[in-house]
C-alpha positions as CSV (number, residue, x, y, z in Angstrom):
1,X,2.9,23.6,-33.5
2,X,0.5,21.0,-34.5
3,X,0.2,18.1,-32.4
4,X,-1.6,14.9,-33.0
5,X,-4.1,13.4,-30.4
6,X,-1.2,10.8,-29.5
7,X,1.3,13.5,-28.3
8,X,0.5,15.2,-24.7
9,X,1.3,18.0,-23.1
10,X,4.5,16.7,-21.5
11,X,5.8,15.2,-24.6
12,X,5.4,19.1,-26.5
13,X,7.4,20.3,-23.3
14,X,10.1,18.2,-23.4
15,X,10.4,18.6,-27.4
16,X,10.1,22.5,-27.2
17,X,12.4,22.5,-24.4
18,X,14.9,20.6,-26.0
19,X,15.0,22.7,-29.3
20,X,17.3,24.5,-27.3
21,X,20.4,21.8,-28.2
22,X,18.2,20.1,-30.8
23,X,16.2,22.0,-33.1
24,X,14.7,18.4,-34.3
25,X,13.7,17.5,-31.2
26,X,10.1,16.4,-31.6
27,X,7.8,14.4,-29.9
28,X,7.4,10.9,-32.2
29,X,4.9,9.3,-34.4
30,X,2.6,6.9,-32.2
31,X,3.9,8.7,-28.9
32,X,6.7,5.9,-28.0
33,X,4.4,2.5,-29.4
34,X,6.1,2.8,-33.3
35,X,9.5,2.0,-34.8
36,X,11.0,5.2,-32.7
37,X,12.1,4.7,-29.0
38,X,10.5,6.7,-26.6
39,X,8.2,9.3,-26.8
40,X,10.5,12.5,-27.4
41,X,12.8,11.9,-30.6
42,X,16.3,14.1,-30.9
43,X,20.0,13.4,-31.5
44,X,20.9,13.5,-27.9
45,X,18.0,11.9,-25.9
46,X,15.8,9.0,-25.7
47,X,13.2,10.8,-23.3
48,X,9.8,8.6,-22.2
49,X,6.8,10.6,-20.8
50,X,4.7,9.5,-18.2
51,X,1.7,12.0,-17.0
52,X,0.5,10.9,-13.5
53,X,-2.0,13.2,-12.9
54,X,-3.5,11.3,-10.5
55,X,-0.6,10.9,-8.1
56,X,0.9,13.6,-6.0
57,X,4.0,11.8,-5.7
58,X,6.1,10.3,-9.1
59,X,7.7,7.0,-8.6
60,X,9.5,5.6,-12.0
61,X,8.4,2.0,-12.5
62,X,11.8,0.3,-12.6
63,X,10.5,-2.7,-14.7
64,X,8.2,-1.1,-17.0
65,X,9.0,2.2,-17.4
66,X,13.4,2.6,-16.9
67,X,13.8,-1.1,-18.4
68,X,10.8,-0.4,-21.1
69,X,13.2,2.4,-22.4
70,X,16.4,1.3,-22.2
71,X,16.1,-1.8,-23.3
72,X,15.0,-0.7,-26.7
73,X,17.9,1.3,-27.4
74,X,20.9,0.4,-29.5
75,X,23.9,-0.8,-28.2
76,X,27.0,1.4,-27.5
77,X,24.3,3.9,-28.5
78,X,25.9,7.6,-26.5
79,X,21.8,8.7,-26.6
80,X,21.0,9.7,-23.0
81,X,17.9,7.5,-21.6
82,X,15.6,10.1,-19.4
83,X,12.0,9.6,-17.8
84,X,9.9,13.0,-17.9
85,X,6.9,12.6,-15.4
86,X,4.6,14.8,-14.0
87,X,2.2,14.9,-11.2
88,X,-1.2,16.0,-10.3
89,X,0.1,19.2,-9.5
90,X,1.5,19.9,-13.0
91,X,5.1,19.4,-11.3
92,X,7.8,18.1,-13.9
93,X,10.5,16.0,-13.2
94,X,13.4,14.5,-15.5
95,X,14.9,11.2,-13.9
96,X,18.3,10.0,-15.7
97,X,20.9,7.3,-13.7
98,X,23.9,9.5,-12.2
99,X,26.3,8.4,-14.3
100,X,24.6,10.3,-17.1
101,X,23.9,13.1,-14.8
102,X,27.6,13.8,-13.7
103,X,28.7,13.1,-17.6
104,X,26.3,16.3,-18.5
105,X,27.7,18.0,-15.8
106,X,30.7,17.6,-16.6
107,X,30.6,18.4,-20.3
108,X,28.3,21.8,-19.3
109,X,31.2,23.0,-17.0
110,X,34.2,22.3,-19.5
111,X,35.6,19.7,-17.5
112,X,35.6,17.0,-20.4
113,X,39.0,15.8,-21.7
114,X,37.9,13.9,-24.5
């Protein structure tokens, strides 16, 4: 894969990872600062990276970083918001709210009635 100088490491991870349900998924042009949202594009996610390689523990800056993303996307939009971080230790961590979580869940196990 070629990547630009803009796209890092974690935003190839998540994009390769999610070919998996997505074979679009890609990481976007100007890594989250152009006309796309976020910094992983596909028809299921709007994923933001954030590499803390500096800090041994992650902490998701509500203001900037879970506001910064989902207050960009559309409205009534069905696109799951997720924050991929990772730490000093190379560590990688997806945070979503729960709501999202359990809807996943639910849809992986079968459970869904709609």
């Amino acid at each position: 894969m070629i990547m630009s100088e803009k796209n890092n490491e974690l935003e190839v991870h998540m994009a390769e990872g999610l070919k998996q349900i997505d074979k679009k998924s890609r990481p976007t042009r100007g890594s989250g600062c152009g006309n796309e949202i976020g910094d992983v594009s596909n028809g299921h996610f709007f994923v933001e990276c954030k590499q803390k390689r500096t800090k041994e523990n992650v902490i998701v800056d509500y203001k900037d970083e879970w506001l910064g993303i989902t207050s960009r996307m559309p409205l009534n939009s069905r696109k799951i918001p997720v924050i991929a971080i990772e730490n000093k230790y190379g560590d990688r961590f997806v945070i979503m709210s729960s709501k999202d979580f359990f809807r996943l869940a639910v849809e992986a196990k079968g459970l869904d009635d709609g």
